[in-house]
Biopython code that builds the backbone (N, CA, C, O; Angstrom):
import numpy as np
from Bio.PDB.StructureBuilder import StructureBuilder

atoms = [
    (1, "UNK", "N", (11.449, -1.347, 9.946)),
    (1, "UNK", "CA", (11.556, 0.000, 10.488)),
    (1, "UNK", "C", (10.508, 0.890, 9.833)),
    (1, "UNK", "O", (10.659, 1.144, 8.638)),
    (2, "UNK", "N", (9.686, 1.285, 10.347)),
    (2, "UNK", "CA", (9.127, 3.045, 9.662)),
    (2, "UNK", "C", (9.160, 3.617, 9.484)),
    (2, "UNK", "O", (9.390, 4.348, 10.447)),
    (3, "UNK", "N", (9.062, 4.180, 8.490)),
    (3, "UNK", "CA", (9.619, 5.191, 7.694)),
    (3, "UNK", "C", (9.205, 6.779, 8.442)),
    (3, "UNK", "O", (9.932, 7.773, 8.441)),
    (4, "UNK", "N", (7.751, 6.648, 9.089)),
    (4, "UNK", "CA", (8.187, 7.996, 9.606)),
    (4, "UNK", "C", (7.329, 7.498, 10.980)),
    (4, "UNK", "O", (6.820, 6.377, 10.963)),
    (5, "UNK", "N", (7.211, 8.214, 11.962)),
    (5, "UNK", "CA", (5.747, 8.419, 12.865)),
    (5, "UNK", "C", (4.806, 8.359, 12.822)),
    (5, "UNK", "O", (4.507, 9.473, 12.392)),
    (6, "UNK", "N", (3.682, 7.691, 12.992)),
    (6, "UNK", "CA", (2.128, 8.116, 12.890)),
    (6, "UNK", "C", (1.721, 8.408, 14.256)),
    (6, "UNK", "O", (1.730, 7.344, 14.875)),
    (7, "UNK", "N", (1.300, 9.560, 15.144)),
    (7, "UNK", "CA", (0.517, 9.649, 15.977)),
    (7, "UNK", "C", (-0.719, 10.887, 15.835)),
    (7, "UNK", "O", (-0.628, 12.022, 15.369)),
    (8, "UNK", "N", (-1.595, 10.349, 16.284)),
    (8, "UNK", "CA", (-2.872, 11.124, 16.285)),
    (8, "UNK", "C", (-3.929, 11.391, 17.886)),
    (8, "UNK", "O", (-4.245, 10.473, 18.642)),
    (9, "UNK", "N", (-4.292, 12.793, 18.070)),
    (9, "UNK", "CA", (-5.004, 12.565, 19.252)),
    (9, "UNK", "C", (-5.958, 13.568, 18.843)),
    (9, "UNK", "O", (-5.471, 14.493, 18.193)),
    (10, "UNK", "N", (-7.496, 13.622, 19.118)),
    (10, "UNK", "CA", (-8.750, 14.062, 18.930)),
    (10, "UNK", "C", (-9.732, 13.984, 19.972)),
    (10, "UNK", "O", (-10.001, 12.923, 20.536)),
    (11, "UNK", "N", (-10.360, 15.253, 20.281)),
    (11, "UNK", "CA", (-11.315, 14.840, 21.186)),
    (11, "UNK", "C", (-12.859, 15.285, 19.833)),
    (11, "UNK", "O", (-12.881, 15.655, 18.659)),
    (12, "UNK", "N", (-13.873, 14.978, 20.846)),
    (12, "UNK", "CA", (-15.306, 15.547, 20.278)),
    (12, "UNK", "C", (-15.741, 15.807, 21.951)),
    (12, "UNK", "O", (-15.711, 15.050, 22.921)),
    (13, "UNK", "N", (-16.134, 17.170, 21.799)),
    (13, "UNK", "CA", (-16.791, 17.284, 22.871)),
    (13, "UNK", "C", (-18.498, 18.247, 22.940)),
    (13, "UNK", "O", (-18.320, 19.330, 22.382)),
    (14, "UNK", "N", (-19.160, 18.187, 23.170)),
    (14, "UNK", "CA", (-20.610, 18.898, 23.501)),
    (14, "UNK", "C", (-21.200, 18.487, 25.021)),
    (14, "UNK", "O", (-21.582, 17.403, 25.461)),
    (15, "UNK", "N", (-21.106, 19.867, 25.654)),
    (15, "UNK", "CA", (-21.499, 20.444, 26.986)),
    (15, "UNK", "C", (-23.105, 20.081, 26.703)),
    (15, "UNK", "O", (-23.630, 19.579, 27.697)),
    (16, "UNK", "N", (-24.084, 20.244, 25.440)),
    (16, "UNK", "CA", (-25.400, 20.077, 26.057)),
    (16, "UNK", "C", (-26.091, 18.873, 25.950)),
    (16, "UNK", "O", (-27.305, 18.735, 26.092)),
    (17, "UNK", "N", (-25.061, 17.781, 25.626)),
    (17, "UNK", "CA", (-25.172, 16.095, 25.540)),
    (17, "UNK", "C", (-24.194, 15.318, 26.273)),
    (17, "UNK", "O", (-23.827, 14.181, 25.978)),
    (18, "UNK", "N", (-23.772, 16.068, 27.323)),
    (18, "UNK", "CA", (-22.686, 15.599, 28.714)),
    (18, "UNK", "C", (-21.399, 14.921, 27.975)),
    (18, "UNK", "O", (-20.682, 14.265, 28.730)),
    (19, "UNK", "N", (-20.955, 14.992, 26.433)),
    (19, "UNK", "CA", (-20.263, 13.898, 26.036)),
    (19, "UNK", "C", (-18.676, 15.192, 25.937)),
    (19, "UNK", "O", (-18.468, 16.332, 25.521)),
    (20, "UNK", "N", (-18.019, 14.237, 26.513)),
    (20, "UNK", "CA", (-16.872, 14.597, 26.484)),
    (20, "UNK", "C", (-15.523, 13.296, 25.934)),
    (20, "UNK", "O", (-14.781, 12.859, 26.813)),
    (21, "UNK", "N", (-15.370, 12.852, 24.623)),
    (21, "UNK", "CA", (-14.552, 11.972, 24.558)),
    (21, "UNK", "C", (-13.355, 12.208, 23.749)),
    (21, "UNK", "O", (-13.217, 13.290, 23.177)),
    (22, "UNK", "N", (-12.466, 11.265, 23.654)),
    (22, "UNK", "CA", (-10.934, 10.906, 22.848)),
    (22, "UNK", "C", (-10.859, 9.625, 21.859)),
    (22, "UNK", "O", (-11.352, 8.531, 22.133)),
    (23, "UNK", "N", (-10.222, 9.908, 20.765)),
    (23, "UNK", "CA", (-9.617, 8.801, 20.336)),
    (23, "UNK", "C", (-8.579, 9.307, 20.091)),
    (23, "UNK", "O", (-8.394, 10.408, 19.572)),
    (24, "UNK", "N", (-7.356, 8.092, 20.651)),
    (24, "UNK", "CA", (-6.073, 8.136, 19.872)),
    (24, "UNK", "C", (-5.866, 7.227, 19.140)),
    (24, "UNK", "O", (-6.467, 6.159, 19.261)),
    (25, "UNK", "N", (-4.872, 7.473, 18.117)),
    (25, "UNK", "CA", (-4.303, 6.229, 17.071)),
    (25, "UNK", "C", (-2.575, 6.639, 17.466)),
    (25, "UNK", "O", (-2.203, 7.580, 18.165)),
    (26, "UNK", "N", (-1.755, 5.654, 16.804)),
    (26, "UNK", "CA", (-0.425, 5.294, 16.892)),
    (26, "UNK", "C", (0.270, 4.109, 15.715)),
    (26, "UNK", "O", (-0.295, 3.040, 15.485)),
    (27, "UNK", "N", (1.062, 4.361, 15.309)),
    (27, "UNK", "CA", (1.383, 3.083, 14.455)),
    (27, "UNK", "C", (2.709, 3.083, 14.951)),
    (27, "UNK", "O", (3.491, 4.029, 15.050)),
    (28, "UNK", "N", (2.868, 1.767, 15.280)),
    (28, "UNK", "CA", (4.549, 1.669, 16.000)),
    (28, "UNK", "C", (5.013, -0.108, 15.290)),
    (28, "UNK", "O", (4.389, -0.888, 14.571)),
    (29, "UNK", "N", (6.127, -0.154, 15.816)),
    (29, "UNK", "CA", (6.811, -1.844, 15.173)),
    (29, "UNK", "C", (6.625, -2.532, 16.334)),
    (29, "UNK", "O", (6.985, -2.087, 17.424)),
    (30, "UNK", "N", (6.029, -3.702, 16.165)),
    (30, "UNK", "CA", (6.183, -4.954, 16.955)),
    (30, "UNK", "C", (7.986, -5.337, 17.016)),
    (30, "UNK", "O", (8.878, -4.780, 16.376)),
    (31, "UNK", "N", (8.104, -6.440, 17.987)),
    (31, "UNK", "CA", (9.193, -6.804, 18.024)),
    (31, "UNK", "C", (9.663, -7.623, 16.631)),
    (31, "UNK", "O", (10.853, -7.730, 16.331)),
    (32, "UNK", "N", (8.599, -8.174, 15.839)),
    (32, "UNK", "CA", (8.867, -9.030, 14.969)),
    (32, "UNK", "C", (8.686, -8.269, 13.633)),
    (32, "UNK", "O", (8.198, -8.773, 12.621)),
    (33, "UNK", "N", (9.207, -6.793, 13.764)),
    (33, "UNK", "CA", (9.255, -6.388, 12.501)),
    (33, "UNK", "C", (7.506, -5.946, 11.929)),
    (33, "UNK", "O", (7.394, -5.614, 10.749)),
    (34, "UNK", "N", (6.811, -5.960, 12.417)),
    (34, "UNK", "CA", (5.696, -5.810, 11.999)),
    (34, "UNK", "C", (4.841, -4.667, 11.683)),
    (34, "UNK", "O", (4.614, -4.922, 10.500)),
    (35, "UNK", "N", (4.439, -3.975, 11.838)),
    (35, "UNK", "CA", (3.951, -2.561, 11.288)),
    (35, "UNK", "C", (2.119, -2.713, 12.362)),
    (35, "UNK", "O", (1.192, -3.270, 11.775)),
    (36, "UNK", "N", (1.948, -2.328, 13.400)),
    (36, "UNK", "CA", (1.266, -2.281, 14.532)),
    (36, "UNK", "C", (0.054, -0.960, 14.550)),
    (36, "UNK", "O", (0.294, 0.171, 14.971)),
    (37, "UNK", "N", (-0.774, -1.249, 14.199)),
    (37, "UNK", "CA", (-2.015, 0.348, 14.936)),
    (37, "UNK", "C", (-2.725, -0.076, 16.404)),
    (37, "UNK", "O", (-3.588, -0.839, 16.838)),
    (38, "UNK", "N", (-1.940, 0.761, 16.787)),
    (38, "UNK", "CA", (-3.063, 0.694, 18.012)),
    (38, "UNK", "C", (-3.539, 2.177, 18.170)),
    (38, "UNK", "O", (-3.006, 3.267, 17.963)),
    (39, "UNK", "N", (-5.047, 1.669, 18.727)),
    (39, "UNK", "CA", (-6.055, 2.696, 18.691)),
    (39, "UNK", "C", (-6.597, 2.574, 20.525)),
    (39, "UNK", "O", (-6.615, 1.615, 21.295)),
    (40, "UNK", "N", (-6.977, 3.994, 20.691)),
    (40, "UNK", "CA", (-7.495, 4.094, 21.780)),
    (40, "UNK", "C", (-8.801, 4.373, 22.037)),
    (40, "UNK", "O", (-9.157, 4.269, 20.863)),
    (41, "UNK", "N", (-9.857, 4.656, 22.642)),
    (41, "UNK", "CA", (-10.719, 5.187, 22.901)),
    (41, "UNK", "C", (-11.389, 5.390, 23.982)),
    (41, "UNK", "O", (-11.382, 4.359, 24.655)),
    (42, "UNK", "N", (-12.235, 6.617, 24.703)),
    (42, "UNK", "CA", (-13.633, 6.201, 25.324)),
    (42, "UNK", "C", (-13.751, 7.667, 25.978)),
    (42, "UNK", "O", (-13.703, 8.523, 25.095)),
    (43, "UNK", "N", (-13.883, 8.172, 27.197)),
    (43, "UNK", "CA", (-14.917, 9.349, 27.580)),
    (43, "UNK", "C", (-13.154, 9.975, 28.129)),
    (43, "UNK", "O", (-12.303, 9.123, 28.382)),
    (44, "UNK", "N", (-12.812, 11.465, 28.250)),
    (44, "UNK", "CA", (-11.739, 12.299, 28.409)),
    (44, "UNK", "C", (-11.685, 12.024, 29.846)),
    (44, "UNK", "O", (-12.667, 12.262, 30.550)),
    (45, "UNK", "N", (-10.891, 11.668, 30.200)),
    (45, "UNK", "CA", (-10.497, 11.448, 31.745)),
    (45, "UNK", "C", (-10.206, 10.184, 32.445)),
    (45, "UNK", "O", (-9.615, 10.092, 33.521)),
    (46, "UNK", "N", (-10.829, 8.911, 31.507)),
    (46, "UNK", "CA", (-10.762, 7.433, 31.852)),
    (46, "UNK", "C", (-10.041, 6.848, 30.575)),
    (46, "UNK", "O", (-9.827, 7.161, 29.404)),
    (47, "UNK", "N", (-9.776, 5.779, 31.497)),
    (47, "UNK", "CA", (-8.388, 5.010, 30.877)),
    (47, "UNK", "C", (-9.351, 4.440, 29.101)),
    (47, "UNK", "O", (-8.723, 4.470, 28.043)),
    (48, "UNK", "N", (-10.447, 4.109, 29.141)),
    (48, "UNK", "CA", (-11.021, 3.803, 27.457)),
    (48, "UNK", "C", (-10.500, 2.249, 27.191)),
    (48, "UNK", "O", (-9.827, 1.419, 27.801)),
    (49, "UNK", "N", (-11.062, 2.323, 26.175)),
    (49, "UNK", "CA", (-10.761, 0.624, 25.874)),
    (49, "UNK", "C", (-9.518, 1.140, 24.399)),
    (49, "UNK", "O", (-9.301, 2.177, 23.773)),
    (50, "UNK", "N", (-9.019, -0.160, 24.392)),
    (50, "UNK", "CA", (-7.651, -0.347, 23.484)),
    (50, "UNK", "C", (-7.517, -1.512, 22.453)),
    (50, "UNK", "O", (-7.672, -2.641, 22.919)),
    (51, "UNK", "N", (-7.246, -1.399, 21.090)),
    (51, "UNK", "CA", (-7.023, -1.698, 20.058)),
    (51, "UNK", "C", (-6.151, -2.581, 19.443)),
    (51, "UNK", "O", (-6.691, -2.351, 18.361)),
    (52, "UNK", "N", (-5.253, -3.419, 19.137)),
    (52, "UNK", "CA", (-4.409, -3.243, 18.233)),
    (52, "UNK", "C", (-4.664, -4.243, 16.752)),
    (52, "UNK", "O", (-5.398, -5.231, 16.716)),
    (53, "UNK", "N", (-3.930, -3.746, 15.694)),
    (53, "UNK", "CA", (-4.369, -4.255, 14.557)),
    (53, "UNK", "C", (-2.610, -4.446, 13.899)),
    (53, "UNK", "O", (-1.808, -3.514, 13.965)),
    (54, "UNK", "N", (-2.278, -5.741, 13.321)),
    (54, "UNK", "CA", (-0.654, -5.682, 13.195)),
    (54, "UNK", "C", (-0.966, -6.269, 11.800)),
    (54, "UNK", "O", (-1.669, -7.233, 11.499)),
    (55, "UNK", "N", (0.006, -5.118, 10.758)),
    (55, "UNK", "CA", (-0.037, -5.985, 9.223)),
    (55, "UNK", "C", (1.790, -6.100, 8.817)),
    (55, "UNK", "O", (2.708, -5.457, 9.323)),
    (56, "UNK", "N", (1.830, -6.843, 8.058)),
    (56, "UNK", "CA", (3.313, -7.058, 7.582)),
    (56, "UNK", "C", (3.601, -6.109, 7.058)),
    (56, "UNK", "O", (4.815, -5.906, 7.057)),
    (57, "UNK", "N", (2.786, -5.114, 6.400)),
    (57, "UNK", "CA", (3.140, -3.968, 5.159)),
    (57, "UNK", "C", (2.983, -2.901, 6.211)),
    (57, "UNK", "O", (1.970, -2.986, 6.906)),
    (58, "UNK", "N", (4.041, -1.648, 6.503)),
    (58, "UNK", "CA", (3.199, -0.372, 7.316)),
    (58, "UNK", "C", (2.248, 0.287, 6.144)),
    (58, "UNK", "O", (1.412, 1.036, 6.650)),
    (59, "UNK", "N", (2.163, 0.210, 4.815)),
    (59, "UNK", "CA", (1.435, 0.981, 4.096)),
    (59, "UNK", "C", (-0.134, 0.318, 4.201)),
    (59, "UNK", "O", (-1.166, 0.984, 4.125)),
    (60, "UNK", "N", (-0.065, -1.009, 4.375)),
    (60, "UNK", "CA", (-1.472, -1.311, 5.003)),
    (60, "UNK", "C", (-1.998, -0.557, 6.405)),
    (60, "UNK", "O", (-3.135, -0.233, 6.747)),
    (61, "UNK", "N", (-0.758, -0.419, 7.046)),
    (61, "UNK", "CA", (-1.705, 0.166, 8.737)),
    (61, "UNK", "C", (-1.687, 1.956, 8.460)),
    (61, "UNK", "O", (-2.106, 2.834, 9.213)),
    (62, "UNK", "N", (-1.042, 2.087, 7.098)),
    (62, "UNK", "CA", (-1.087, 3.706, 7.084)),
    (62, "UNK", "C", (-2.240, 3.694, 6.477)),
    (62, "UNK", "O", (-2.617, 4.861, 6.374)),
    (63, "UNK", "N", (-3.096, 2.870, 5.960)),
    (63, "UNK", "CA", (-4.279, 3.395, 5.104)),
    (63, "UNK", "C", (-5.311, 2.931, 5.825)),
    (63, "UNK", "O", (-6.356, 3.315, 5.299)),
    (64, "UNK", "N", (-5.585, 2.026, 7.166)),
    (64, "UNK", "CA", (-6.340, 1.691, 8.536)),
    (64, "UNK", "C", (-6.460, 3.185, 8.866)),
    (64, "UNK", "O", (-7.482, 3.851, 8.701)),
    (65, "UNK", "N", (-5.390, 3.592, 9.312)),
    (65, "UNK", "CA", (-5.172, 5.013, 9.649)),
    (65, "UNK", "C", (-5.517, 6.334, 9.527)),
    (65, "UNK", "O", (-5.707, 7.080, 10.488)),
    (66, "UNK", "N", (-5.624, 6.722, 8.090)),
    (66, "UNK", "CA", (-6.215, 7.509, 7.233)),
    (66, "UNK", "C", (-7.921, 7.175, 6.972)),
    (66, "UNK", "O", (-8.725, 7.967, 6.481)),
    (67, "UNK", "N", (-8.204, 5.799, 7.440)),
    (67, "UNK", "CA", (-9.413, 5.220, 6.770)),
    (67, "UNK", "C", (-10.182, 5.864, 8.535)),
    (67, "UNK", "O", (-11.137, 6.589, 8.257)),
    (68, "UNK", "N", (-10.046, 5.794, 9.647)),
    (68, "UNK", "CA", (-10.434, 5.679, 10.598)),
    (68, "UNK", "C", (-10.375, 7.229, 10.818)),
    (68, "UNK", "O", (-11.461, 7.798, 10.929)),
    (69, "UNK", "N", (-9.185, 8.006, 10.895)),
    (69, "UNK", "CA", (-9.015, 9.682, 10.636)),
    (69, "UNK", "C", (-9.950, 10.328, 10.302)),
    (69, "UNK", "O", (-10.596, 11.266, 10.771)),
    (70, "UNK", "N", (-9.968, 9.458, 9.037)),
    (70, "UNK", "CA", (-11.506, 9.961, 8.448)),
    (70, "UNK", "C", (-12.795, 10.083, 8.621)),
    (70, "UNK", "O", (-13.481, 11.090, 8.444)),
    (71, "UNK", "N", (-13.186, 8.813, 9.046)),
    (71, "UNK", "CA", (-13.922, 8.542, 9.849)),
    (71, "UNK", "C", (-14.705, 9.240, 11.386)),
    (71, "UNK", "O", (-15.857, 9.284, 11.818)),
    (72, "UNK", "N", (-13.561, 9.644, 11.788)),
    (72, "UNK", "CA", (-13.980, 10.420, 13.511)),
    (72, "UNK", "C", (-14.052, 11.876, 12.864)),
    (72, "UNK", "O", (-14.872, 12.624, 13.396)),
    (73, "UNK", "N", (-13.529, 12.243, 12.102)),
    (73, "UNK", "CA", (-13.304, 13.571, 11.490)),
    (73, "UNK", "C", (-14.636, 13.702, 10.950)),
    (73, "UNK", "O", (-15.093, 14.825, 11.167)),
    (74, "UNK", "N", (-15.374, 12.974, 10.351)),
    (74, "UNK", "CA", (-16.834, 13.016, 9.513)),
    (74, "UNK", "C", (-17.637, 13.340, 10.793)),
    (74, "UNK", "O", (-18.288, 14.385, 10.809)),
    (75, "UNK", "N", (-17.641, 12.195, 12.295)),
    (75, "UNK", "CA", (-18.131, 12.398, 13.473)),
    (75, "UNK", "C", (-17.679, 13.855, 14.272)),
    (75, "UNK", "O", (-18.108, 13.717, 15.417)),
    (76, "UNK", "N", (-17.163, 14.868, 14.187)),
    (76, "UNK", "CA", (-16.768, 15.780, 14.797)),
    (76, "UNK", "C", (-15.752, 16.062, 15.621)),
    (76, "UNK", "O", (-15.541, 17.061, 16.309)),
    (77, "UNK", "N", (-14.774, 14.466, 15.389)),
    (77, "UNK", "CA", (-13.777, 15.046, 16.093)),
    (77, "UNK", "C", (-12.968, 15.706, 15.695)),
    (77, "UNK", "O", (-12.947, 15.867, 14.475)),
    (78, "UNK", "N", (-11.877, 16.425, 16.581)),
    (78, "UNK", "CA", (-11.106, 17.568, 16.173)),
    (78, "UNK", "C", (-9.581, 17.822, 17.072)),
    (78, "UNK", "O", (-9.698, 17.737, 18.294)),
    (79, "UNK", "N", (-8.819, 17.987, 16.774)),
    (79, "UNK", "CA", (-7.484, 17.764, 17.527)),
    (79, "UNK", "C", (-7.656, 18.768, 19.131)),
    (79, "UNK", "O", (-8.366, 19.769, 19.027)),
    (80, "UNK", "N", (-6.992, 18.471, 20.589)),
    (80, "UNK", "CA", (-7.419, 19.199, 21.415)),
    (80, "UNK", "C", (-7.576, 20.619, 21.624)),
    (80, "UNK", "O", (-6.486, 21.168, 21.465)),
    (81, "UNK", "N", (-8.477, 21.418, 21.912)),
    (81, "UNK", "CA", (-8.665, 22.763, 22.223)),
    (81, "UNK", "C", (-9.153, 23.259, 20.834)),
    (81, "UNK", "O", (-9.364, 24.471, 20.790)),
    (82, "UNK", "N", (-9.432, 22.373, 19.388)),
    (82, "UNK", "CA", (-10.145, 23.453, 18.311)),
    (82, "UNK", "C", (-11.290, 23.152, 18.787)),
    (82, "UNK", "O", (-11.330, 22.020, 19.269)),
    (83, "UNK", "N", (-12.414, 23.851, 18.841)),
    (83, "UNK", "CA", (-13.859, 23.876, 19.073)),
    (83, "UNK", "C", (-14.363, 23.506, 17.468)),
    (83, "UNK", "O", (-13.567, 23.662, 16.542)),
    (84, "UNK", "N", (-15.657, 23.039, 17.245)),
    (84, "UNK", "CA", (-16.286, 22.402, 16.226)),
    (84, "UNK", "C", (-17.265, 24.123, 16.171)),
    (84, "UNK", "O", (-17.869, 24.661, 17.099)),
    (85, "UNK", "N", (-17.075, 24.655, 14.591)),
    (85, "UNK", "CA", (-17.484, 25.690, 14.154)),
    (85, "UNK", "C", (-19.163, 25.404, 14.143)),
    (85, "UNK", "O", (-19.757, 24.367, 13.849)),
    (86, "UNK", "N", (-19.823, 27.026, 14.678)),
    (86, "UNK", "CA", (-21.635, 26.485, 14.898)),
    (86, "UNK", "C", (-22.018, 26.466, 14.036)),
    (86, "UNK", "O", (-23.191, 26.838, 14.081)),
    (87, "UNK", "N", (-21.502, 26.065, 12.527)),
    (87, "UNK", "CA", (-22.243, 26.029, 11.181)),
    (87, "UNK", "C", (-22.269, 24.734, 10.814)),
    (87, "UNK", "O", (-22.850, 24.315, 9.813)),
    (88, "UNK", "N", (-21.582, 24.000, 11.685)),
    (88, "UNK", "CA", (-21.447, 22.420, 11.418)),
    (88, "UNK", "C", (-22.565, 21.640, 12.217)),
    (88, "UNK", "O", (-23.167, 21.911, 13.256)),
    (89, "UNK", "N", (-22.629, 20.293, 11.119)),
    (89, "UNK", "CA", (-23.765, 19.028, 11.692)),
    (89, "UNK", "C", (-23.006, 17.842, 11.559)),
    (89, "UNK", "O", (-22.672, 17.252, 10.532)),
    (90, "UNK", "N", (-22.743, 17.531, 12.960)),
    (90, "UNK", "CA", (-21.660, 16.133, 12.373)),
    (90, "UNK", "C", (-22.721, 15.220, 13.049)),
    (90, "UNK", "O", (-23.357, 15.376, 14.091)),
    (91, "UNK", "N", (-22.714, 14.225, 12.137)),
    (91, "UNK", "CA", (-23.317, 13.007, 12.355)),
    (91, "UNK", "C", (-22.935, 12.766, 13.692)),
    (91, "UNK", "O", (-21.984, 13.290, 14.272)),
    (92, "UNK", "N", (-24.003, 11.661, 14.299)),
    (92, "UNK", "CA", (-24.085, 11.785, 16.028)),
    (92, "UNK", "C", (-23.609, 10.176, 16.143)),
    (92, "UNK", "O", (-24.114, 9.247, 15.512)),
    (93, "UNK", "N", (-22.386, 10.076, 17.220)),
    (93, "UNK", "CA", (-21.790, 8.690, 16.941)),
    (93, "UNK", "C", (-20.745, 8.276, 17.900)),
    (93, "UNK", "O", (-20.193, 7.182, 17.779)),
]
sb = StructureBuilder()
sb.init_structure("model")
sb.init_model(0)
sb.init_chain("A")
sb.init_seg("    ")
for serial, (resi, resn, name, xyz) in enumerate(atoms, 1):
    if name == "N":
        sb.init_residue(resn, " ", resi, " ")
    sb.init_atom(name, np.array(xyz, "f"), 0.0, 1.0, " ", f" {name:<3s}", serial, name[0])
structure = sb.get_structure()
């Protein structure tokens, strides 16, 4: 069982490089007790390609989690409707 929820949703978007995209993450239980990330991705409006990564420990898929968070967060993403402040340079990705 898990101890709590993990869900996450983020877009990155810029109007003067046509890119409009999403990633989601999720950590849920397999039937066999297992501790599950699945991840989503690809352009805001289409279905994206899909993920999953299953460890015996959830504290392993909580730190996948945090490790990848991090990750899109360095790239500019940002939860829906915050805009990315014009003082920022996020790596292009």
């Amino acid at each position: 069982m898990l101890a709590q929820p993990y869900q996450l949703y983020v877009e990155r978007r810029d109007a003067s490089r046509n890119m409009a995209r999403f990633y989601a993450m999720s950590i849920e239980q397999t039937l066999f007790g297992q501790a599950c990330l699945i991840r989503r991705w690809g352009r805001i409006g289409a279905h994206g390609q899909t993920m999953q990564h299953s460890f015996d420990r959830e504290d392993e898929a909580v730190q996948l989690f945090l490790d990848l968070l991090r990750q899109r967060r360095n790239r500019g993403y940002r939860p829906k409707g915050k805009p990315i402040s014009s003082g920022s340079s996020a790596p292009e990705g």
